[in-house]
PDB file of N, CA, C and O in Angstrom, chain B, residues numbered from 101:
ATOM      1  N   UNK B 101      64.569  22.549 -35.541  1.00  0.00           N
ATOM      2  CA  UNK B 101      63.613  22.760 -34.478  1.00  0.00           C
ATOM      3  C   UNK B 101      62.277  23.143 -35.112  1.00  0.00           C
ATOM      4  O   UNK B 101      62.099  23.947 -36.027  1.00  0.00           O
ATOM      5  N   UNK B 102      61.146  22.234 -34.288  1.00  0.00           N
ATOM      6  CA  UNK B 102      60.040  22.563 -35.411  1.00  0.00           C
ATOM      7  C   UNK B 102      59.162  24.193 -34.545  1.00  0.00           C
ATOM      8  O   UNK B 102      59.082  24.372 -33.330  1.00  0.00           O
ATOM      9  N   UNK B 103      58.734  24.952 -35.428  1.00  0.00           N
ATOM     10  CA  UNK B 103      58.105  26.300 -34.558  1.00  0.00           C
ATOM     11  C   UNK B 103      56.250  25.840 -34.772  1.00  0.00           C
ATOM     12  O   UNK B 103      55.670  25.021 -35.485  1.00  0.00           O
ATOM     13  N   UNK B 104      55.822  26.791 -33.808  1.00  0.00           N
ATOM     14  CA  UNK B 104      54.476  26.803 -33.661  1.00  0.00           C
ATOM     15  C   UNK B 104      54.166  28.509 -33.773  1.00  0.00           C
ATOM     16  O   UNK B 104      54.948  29.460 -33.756  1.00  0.00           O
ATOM     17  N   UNK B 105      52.773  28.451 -33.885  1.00  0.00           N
ATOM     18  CA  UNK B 105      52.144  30.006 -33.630  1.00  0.00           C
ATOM     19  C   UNK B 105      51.465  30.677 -32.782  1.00  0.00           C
ATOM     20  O   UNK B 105      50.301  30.311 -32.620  1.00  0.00           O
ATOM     21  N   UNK B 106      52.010  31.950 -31.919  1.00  0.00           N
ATOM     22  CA  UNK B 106      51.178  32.421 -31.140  1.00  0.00           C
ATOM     23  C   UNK B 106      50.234  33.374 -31.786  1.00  0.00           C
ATOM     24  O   UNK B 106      50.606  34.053 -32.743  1.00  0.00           O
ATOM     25  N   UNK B 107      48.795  33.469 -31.212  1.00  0.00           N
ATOM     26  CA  UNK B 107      48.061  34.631 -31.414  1.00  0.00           C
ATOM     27  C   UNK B 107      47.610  35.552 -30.055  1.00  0.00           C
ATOM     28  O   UNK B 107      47.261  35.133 -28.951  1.00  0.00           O
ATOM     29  N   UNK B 108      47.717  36.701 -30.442  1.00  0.00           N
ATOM     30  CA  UNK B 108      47.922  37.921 -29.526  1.00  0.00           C
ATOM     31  C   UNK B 108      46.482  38.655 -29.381  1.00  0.00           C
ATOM     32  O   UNK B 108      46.523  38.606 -30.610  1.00  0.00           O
ATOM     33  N   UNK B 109      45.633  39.091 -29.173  1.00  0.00           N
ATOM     34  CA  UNK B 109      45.188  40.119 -28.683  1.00  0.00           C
ATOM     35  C   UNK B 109      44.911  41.272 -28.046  1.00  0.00           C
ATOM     36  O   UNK B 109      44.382  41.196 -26.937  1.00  0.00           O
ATOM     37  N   UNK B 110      45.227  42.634 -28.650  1.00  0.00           N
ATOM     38  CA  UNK B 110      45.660  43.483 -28.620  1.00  0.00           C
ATOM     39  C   UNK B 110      44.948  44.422 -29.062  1.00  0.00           C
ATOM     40  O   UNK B 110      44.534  44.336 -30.218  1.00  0.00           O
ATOM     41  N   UNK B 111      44.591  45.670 -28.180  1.00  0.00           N
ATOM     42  CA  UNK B 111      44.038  46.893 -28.991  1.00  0.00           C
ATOM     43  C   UNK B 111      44.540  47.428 -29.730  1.00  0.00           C
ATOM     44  O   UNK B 111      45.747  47.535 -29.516  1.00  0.00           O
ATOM     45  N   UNK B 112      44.026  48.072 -30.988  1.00  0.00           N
ATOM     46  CA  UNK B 112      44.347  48.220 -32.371  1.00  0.00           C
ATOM     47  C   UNK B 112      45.717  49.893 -31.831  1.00  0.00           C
ATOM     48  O   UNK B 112      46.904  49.676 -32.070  1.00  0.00           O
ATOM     49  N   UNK B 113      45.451  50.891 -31.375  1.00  0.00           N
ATOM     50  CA  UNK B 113      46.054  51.587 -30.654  1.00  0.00           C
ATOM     51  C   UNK B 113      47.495  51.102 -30.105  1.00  0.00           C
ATOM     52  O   UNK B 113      48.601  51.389 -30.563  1.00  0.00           O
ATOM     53  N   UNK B 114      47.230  50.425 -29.187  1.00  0.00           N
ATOM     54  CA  UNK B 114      48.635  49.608 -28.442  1.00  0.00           C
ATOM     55  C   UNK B 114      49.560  48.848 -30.001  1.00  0.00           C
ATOM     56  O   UNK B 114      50.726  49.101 -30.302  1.00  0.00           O
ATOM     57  N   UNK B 115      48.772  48.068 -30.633  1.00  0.00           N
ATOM     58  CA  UNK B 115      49.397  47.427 -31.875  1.00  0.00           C
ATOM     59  C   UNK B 115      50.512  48.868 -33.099  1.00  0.00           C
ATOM     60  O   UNK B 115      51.519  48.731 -33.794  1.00  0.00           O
ATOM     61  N   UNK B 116      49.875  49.724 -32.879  1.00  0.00           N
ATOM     62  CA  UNK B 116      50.126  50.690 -34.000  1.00  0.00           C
ATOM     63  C   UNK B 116      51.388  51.505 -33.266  1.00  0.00           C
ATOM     64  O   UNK B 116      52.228  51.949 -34.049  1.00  0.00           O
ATOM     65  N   UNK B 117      51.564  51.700 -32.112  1.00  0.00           N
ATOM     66  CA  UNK B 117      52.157  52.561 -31.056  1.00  0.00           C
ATOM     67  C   UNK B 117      53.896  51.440 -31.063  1.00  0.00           C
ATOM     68  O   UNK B 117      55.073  51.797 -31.008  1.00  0.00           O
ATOM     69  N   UNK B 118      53.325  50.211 -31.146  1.00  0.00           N
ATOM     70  CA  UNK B 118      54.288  49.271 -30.711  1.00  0.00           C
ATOM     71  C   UNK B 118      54.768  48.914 -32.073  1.00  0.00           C
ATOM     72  O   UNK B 118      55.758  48.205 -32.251  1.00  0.00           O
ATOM     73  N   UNK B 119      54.148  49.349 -32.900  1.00  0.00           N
ATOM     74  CA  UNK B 119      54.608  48.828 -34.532  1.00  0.00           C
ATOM     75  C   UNK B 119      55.660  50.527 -35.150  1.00  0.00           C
ATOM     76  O   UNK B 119      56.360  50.771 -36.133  1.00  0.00           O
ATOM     77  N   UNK B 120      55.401  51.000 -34.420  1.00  0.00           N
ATOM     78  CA  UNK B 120      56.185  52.662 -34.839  1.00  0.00           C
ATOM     79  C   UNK B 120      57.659  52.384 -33.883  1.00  0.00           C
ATOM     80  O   UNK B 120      58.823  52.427 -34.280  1.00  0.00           O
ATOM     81  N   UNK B 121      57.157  52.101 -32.554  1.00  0.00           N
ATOM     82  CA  UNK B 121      58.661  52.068 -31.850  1.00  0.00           C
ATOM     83  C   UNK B 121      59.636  51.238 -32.782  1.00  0.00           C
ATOM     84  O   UNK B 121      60.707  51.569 -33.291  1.00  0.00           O
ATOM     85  N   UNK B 122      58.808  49.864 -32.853  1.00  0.00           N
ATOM     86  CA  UNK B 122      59.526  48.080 -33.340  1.00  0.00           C
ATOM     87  C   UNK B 122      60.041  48.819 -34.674  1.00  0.00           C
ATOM     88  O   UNK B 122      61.142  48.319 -34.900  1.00  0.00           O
ATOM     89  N   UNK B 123      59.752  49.782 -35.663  1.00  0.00           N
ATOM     90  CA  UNK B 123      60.274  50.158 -36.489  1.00  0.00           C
ATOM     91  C   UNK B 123      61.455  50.858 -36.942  1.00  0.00           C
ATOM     92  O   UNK B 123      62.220  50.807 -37.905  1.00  0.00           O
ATOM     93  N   UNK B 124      61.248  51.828 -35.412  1.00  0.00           N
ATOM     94  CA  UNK B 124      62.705  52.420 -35.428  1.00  0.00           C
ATOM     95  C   UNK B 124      63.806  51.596 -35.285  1.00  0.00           C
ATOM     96  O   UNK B 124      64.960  51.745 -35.686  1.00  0.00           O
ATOM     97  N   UNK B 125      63.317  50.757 -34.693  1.00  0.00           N
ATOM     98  CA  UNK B 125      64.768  49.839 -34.430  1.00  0.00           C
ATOM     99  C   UNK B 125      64.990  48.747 -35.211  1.00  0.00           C
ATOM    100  O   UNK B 125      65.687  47.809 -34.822  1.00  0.00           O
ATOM    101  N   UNK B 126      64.389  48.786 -36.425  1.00  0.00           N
ATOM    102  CA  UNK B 126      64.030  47.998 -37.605  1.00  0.00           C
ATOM    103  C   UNK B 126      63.752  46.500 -36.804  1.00  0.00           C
ATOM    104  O   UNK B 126      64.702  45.732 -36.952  1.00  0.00           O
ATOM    105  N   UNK B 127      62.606  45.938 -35.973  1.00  0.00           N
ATOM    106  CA  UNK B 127      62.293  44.810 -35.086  1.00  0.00           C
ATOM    107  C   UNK B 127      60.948  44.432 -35.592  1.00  0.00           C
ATOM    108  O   UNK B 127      60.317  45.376 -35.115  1.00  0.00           O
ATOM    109  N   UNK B 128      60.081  43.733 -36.208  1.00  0.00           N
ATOM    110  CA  UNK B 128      59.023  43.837 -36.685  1.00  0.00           C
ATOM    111  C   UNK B 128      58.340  43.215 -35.083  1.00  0.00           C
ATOM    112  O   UNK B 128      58.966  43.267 -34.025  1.00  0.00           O
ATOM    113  N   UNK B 129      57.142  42.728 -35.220  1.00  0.00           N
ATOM    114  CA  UNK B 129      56.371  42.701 -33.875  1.00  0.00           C
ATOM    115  C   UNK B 129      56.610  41.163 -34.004  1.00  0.00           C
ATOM    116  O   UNK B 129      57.193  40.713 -33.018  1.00  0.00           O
ATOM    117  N   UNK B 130      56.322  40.283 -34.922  1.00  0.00           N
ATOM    118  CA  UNK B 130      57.075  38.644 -34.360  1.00  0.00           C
ATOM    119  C   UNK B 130      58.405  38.280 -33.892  1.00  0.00           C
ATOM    120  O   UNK B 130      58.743  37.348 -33.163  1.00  0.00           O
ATOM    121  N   UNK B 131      59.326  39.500 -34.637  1.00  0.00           N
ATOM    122  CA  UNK B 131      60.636  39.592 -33.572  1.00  0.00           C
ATOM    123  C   UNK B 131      60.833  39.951 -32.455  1.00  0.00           C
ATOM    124  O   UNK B 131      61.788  39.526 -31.804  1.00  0.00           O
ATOM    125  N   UNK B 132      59.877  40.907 -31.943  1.00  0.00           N
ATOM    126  CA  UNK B 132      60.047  41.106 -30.295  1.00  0.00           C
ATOM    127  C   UNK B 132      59.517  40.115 -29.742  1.00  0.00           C
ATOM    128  O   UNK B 132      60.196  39.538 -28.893  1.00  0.00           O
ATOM    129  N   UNK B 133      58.588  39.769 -29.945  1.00  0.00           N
ATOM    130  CA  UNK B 133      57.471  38.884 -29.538  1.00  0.00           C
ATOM    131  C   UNK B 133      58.801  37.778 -28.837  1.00  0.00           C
ATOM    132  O   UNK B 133      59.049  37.663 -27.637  1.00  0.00           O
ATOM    133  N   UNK B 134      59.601  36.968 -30.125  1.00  0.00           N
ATOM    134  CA  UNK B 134      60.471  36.032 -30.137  1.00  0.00           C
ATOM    135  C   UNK B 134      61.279  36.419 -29.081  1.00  0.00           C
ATOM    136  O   UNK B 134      61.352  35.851 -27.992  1.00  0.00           O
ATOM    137  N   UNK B 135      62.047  37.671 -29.537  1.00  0.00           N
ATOM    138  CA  UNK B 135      63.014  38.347 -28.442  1.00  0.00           C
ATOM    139  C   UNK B 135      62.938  38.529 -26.815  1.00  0.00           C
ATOM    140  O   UNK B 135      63.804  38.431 -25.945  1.00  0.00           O
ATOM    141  N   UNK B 136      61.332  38.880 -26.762  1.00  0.00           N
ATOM    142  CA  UNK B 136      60.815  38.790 -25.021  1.00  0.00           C
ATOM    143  C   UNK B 136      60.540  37.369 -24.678  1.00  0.00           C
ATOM    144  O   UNK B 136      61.044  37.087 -23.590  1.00  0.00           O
ATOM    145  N   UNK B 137      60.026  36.560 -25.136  1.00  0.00           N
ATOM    146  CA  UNK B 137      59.669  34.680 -24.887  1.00  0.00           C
ATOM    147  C   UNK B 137      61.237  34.015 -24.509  1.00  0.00           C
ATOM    148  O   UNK B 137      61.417  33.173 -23.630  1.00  0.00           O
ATOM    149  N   UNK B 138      62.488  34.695 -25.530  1.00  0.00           N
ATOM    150  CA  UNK B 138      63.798  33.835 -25.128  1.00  0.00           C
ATOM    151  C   UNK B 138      64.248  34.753 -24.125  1.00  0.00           C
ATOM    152  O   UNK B 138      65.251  34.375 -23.520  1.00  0.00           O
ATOM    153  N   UNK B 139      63.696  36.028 -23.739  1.00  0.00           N
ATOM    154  CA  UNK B 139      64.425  36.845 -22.401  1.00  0.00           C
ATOM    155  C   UNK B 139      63.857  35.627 -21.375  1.00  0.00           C
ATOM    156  O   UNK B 139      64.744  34.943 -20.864  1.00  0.00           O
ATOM    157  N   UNK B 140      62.135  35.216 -20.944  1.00  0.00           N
ATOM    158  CA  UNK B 140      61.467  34.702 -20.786  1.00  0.00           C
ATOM    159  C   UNK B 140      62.031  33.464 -19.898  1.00  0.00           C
ATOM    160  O   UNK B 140      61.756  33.197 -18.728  1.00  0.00           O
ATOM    161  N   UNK B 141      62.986  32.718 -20.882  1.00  0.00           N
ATOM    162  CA  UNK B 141      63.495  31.418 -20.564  1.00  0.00           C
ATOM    163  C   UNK B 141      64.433  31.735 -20.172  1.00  0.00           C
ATOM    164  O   UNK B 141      64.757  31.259 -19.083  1.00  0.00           O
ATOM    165  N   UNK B 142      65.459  32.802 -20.921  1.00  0.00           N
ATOM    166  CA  UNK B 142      67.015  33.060 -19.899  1.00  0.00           C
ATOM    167  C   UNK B 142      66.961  33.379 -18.844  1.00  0.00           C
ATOM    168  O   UNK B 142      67.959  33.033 -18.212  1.00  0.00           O
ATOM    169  N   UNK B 143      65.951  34.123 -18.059  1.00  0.00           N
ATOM    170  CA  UNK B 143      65.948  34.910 -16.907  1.00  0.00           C
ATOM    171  C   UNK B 143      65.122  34.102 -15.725  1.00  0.00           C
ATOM    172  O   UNK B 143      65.205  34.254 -14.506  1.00  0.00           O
ATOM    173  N   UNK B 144      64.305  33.203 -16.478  1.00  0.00           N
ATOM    174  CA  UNK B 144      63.267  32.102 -16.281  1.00  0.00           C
ATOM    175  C   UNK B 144      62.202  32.804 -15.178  1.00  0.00           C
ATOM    176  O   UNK B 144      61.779  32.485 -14.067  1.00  0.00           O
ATOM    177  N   UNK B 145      61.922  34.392 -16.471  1.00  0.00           N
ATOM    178  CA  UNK B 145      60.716  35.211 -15.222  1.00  0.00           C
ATOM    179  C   UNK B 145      60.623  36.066 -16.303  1.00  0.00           C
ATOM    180  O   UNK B 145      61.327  36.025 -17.312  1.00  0.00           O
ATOM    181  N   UNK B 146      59.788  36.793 -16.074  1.00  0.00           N
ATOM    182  CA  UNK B 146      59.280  38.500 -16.877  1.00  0.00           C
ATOM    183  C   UNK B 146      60.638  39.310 -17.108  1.00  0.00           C
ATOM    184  O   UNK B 146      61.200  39.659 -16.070  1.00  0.00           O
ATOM    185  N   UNK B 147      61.080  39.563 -17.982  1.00  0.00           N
ATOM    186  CA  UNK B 147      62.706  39.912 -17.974  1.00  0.00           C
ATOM    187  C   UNK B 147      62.562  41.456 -17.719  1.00  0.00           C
ATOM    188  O   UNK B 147      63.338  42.146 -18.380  1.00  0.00           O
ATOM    189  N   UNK B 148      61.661  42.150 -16.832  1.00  0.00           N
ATOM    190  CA  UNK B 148      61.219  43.610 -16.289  1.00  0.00           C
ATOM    191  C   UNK B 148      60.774  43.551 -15.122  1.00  0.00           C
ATOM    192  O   UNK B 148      60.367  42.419 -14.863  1.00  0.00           O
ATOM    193  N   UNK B 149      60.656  44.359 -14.198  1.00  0.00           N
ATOM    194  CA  UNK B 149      59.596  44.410 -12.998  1.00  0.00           C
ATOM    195  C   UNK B 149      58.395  44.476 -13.171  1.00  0.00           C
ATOM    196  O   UNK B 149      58.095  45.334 -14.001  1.00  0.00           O
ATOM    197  N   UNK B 150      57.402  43.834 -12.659  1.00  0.00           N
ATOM    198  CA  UNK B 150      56.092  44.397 -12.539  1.00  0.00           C
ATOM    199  C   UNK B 150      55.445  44.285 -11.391  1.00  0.00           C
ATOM    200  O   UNK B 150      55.060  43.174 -11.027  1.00  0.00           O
ATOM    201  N   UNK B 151      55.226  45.375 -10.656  1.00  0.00           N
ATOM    202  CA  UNK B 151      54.436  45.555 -10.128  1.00  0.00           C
ATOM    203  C   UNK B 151      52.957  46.389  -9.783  1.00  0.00           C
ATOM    204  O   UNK B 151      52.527  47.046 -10.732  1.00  0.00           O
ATOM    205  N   UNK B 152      52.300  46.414  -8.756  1.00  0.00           N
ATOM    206  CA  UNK B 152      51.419  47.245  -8.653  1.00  0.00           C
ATOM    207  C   UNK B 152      52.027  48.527  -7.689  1.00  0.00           C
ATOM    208  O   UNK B 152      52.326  48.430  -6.498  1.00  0.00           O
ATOM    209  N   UNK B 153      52.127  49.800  -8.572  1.00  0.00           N
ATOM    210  CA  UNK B 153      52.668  50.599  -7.746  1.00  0.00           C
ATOM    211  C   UNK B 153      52.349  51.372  -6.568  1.00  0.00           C
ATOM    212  O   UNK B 153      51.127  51.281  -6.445  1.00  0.00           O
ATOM    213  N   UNK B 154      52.870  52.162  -5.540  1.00  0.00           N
ATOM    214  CA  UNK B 154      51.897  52.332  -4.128  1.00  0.00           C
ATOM    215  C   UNK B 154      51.605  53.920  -4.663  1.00  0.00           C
ATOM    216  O   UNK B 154      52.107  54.652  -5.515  1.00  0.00           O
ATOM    217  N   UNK B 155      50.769  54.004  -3.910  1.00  0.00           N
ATOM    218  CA  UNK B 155      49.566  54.957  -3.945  1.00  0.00           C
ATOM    219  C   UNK B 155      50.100  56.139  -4.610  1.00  0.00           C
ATOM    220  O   UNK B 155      49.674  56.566  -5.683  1.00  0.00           O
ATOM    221  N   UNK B 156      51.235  56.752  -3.798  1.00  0.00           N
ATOM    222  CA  UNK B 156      51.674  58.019  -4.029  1.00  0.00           C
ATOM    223  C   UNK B 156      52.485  57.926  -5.663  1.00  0.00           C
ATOM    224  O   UNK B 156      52.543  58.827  -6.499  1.00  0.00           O
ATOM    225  N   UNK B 157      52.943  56.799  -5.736  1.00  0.00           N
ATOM    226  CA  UNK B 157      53.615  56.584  -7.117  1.00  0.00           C
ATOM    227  C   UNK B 157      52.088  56.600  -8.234  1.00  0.00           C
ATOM    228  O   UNK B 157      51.944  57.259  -9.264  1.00  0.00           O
ATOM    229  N   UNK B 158      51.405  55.932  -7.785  1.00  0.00           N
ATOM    230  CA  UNK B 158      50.000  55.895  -8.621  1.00  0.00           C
ATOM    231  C   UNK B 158      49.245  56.954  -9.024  1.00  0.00           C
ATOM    232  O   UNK B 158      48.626  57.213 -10.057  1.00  0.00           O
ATOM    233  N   UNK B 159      49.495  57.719  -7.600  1.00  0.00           N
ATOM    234  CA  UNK B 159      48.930  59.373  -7.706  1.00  0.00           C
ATOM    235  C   UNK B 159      49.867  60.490  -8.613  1.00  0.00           C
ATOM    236  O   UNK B 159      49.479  61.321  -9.434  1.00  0.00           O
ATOM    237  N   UNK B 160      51.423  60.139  -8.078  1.00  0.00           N
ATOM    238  CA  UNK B 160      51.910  60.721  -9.353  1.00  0.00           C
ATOM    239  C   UNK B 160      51.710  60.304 -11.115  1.00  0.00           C
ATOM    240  O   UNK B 160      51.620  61.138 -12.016  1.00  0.00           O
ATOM    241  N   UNK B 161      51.680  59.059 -11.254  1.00  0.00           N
ATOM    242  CA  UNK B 161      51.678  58.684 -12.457  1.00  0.00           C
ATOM    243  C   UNK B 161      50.391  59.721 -13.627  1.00  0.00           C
ATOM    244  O   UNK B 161      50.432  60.257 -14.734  1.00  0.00           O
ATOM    245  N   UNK B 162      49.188  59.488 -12.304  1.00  0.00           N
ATOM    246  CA  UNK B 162      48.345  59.775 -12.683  1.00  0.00           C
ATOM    247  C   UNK B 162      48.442  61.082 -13.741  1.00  0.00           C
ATOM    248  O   UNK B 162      48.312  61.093 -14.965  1.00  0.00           O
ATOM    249  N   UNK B 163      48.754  62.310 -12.685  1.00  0.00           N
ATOM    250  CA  UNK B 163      48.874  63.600 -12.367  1.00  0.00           C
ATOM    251  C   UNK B 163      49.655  63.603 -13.560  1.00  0.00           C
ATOM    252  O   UNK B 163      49.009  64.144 -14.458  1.00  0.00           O
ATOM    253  N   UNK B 164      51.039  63.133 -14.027  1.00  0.00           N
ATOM    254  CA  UNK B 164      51.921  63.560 -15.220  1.00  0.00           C
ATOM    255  C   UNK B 164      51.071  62.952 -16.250  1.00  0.00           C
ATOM    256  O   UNK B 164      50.950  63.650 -17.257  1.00  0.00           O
ATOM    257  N   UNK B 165      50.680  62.241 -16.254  1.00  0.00           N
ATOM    258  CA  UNK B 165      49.584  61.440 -17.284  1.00  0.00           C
ATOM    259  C   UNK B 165      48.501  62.830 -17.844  1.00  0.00           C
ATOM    260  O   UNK B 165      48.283  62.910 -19.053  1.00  0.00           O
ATOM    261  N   UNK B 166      47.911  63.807 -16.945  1.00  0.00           N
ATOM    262  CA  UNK B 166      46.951  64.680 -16.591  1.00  0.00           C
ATOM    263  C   UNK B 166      48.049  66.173 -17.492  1.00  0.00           C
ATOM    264  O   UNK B 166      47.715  67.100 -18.230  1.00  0.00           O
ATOM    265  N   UNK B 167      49.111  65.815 -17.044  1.00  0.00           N
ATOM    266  CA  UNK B 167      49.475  67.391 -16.957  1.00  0.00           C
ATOM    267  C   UNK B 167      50.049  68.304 -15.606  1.00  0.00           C
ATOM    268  O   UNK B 167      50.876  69.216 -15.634  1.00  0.00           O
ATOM    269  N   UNK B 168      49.604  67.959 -14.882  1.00  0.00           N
ATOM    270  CA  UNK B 168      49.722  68.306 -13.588  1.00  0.00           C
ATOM    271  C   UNK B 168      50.794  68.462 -12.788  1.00  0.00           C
ATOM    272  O   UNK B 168      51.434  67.473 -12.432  1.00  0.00           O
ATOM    273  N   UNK B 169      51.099  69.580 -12.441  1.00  0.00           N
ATOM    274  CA  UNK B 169      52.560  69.724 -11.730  1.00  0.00           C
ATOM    275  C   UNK B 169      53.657  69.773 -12.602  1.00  0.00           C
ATOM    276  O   UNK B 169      54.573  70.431 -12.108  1.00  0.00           O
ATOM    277  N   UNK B 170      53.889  69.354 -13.638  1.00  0.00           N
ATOM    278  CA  UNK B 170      54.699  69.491 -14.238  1.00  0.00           C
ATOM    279  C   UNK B 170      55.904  70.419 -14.411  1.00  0.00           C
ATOM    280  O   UNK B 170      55.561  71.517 -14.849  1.00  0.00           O
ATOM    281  N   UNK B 171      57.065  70.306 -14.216  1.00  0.00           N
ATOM    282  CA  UNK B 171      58.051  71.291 -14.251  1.00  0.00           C
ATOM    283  C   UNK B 171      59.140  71.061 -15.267  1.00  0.00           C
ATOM    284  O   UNK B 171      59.842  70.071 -15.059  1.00  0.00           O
ATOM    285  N   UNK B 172      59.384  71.724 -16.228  1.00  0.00           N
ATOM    286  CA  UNK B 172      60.496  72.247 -17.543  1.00  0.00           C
ATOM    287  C   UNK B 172      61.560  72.466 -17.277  1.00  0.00           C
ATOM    288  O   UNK B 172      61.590  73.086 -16.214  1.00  0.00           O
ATOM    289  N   UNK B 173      62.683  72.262 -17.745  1.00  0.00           N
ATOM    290  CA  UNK B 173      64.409  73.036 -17.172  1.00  0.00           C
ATOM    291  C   UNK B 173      64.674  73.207 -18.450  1.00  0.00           C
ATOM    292  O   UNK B 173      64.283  72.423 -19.314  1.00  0.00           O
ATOM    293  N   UNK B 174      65.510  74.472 -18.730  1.00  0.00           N
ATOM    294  CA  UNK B 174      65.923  74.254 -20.208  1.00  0.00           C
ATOM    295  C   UNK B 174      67.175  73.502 -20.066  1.00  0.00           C
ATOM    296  O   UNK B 174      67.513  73.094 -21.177  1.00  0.00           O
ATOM    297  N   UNK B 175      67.833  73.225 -19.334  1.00  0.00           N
ATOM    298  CA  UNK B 175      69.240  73.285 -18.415  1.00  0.00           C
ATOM    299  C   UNK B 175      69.358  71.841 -17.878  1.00  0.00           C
ATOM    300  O   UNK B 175      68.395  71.375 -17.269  1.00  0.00           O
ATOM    301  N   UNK B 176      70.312  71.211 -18.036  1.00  0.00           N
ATOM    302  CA  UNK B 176      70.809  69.660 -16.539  1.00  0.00           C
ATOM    303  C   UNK B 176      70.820  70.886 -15.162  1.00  0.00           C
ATOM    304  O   UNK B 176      70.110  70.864 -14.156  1.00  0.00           O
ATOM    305  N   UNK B 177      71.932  71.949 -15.562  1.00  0.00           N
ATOM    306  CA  UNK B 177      72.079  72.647 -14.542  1.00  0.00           C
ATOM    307  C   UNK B 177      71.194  73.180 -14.059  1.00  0.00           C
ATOM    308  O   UNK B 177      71.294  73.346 -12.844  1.00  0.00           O
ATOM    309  N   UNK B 178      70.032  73.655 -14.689  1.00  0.00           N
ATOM    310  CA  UNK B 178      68.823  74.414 -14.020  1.00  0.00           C
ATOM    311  C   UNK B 178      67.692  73.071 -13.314  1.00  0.00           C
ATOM    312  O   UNK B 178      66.966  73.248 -12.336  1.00  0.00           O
ATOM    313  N   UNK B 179      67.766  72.190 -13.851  1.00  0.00           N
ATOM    314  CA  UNK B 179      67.051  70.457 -13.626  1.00  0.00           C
ATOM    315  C   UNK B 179      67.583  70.462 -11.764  1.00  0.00           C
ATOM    316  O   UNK B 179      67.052  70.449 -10.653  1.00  0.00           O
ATOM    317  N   UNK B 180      68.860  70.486 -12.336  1.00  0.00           N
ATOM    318  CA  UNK B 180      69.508  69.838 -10.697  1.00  0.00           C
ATOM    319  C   UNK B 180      68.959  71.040  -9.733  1.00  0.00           C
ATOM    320  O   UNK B 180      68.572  70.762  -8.598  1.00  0.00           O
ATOM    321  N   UNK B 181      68.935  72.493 -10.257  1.00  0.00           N
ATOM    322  CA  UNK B 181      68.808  72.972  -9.229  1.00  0.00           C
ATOM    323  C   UNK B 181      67.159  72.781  -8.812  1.00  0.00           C
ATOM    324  O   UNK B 181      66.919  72.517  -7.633  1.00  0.00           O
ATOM    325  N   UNK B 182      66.485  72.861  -9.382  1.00  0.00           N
ATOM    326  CA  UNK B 182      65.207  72.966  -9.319  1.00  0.00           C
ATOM    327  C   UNK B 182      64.695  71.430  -8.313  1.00  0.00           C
ATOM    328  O   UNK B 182      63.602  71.464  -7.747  1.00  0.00           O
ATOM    329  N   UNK B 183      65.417  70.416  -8.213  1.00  0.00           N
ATOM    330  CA  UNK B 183      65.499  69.232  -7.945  1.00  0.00           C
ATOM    331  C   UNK B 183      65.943  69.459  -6.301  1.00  0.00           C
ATOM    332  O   UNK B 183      65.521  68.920  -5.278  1.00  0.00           O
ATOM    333  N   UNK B 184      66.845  70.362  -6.494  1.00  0.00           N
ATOM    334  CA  UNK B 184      67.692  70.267  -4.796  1.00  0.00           C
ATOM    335  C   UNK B 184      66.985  71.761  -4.111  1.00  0.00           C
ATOM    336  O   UNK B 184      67.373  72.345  -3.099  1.00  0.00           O
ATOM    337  N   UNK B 185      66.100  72.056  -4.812  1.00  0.00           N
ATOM    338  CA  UNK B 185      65.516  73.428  -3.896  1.00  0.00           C
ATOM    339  C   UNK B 185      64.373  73.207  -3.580  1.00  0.00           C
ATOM    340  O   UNK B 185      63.743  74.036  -2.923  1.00  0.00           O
TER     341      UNK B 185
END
């Protein structure tokens, strides 16, 4: 099978962030690349959701993004309770 080449453009940031994850999992960035293009064709769609999220999800995102509201458990058990109170 003969291959061709894609070129990417990408902020230098996003590239470096995605080259630390791809590392842990010993994946260099033309292997994911490969790996998401054949999800691509098996699924014959974006092999993730994407959408635009609604407001209140947007407003939260924001806010944990910020800092904001944020709540700690040292605990699953203290998590759940803090969750159901």
């Amino acid at each position: 099978m003969s291959t061709t080449t894609i070129q990417v453009r990408i902020d230098e940031e996003t590239k470096k962030q995605a080259q630390t994850v791809l590392g842990a999992l010993h994946i260099s960035v033309s292997e994911a690349v490969k790996l998401f293009l054949r999800q691509v064709v098996l699924q014959r769609g974006i092999p993730f959701e994407v959408k635009i999220p609604n407001e209140l999800t947007a407003k939260t995102l924001r806010e944990s993004e910020q800092g904001i509201d944020l709540h700690a458990a040292s605990s699953v058990d203290e998590l759940f309770e803090e969750l159901e109170s």
